[in-house]
N, C-alpha and C positions, 0 to 999 in steps of 0.2 A: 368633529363631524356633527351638521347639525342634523338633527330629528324633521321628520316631516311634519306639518302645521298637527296632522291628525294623529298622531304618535304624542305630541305635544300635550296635547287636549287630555288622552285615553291619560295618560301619567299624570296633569295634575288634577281628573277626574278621578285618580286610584284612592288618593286619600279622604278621610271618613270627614277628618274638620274640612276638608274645603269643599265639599259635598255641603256640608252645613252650611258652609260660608254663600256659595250660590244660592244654596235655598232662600237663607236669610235676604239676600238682593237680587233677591226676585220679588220679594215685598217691596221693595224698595231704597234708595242710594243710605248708605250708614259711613260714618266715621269709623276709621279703626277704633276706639275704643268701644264705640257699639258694636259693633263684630266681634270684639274681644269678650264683651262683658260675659256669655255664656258659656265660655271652654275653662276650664281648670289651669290653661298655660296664659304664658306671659304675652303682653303686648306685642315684644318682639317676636315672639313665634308667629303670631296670628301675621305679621307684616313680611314673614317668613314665606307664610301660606301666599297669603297676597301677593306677593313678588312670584311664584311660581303661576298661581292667576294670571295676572296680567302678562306674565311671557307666554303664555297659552292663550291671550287673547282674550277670554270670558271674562273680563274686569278691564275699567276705565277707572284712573285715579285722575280728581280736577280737585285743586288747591283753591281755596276758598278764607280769604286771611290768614290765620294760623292751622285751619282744620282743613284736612286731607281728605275729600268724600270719597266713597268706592261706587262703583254704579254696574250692574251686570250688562254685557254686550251679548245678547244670544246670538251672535252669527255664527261661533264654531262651534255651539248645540246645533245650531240647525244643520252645517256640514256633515256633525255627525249623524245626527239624527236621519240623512239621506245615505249617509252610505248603513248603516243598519240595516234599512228599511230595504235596501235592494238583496239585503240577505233575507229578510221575513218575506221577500216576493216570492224567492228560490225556496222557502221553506213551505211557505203555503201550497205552492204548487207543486211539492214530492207529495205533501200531506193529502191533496185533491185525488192525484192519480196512484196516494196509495188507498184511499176511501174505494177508487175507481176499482182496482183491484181485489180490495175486499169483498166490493159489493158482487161483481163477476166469480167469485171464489164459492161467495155465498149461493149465488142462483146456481152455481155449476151441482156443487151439493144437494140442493134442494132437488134438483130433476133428478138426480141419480139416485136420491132415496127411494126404497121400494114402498 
């Protein structure tokens, strides 16, 4: 069964090094051994990471003689990024008319004080 592109994403967003890894190419395109250089694991892990990236779409690999660049592709940040955001609309707007609420709870109070 495959996973949906955005199920995709969330899963190899869950982990902490490929959270790192974007971070890091978002400064810009690195070799796997620059990618590697600051985790405690093996090259092969880091290419481990990377293969779960790029089948999630948020990494480009282009072969450049013997060196393998990585390069970040933000378009399924940005997918995600829209479907969140239609949740913070739904959330803003309970938080507005429960403000609304308050503030009518408040004035109701205030008149009824003696």
């Amino acid at each position: 069964m495959t996973a949906d592109p955005l199920s995709t994403v969330f899963a190899a967003l869950a982990d902490p090094t490929r959270r790192a890894i974007l971070a890091r190419l978002a400064t810009g395109d690195a070799t796997v051994n620059e990618l590697a250089a600051p985790f405690p694991i093996s090259v092969q892990a880091i290419s481990k990471h990377l293969a779960v990236l790029e089948r999630a779409g948020l990494i480009a690999r282009t072969r450049e003689a013997q060196w393998r660049r990585c390069r970040l592709d933000p378009a399924p940040l940005q997918t995600l990024a829209e479907w969140v955001d239609q949740y913070r609309r739904l959330w803003d707007d309970r938080y507005d008319t429960l403000d609304d609420y308050l503030l009518k709870l408040k004035e109701t109070r205030h008149e009824q004080a003696p």
